[in-house]
C-alpha distance (Angstrom), angle and dihedral (degrees) to the residues before:
residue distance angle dihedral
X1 . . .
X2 3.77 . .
X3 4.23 119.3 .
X4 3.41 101.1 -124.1
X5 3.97 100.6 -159.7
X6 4.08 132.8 30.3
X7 4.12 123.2 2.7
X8 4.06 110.1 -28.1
X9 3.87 110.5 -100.3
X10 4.16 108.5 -85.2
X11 3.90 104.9 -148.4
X12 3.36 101.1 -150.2
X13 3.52 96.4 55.3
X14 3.58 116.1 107.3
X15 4.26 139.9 171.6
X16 4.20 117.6 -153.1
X17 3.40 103.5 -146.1
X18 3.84 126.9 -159.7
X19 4.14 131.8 173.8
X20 3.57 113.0 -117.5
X21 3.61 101.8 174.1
X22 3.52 141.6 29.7
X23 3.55 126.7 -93.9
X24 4.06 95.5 -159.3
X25 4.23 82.5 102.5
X26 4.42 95.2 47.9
X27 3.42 136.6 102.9
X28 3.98 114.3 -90.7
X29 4.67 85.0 -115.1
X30 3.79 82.1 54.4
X31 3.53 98.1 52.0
X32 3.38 97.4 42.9
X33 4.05 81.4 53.5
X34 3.75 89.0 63.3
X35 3.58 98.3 46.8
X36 3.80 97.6 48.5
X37 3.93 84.9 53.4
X38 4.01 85.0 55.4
X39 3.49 106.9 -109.2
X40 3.43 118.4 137.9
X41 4.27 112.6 162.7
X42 3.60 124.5 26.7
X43 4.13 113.4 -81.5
X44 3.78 92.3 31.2
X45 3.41 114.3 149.8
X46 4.22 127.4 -157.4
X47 3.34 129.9 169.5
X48 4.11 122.1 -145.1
X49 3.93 137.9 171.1
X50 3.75 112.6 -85.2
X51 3.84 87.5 -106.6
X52 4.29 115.2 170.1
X53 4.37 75.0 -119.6
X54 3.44 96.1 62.8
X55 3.69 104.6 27.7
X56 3.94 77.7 64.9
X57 3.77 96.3 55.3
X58 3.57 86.8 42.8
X59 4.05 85.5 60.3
X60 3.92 90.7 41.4
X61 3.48 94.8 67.8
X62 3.65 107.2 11.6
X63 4.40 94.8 138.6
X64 3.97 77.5 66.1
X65 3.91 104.3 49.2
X66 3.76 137.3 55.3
X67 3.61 109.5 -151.0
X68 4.29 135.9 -173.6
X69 3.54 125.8 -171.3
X70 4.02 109.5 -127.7
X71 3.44 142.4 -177.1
């Protein structure tokens, strides 16, 4: 299948994501942001795909997440 718009998905590309900060203070779209990502409690970590879709969340709520680029 052939990606039709920005860089073609790299597979081995992934982002380690933790919560850093609360989200008690946030707009209801932002938390909802951090709980499709699949953080639940503060200093959480997950790790995803570097997917356009979740580099995006990522961006949304950035001031809330610390995030390294592995693998």
């Amino acid at each position: 299948m052939k990606e039709t718009r920005g860089e073609p998905h790299r597979a081995g590309k992934k982002l380690r994501i933790r919560l850093v900060r609360s989200t008690i203070s946030c707009v209801p779209a932002h938390r909802a942001t951090v709980k499709a990502l699949g953080l639940r409690k503060l200093n959480a970590v997950v790790e995803h795909n570097a997917t356009p879709s979740i580099l995006g969340m990522v961006r949304a709520v950035s001031f809330l997440l610390d995030v390294e680029e592995i693998g």
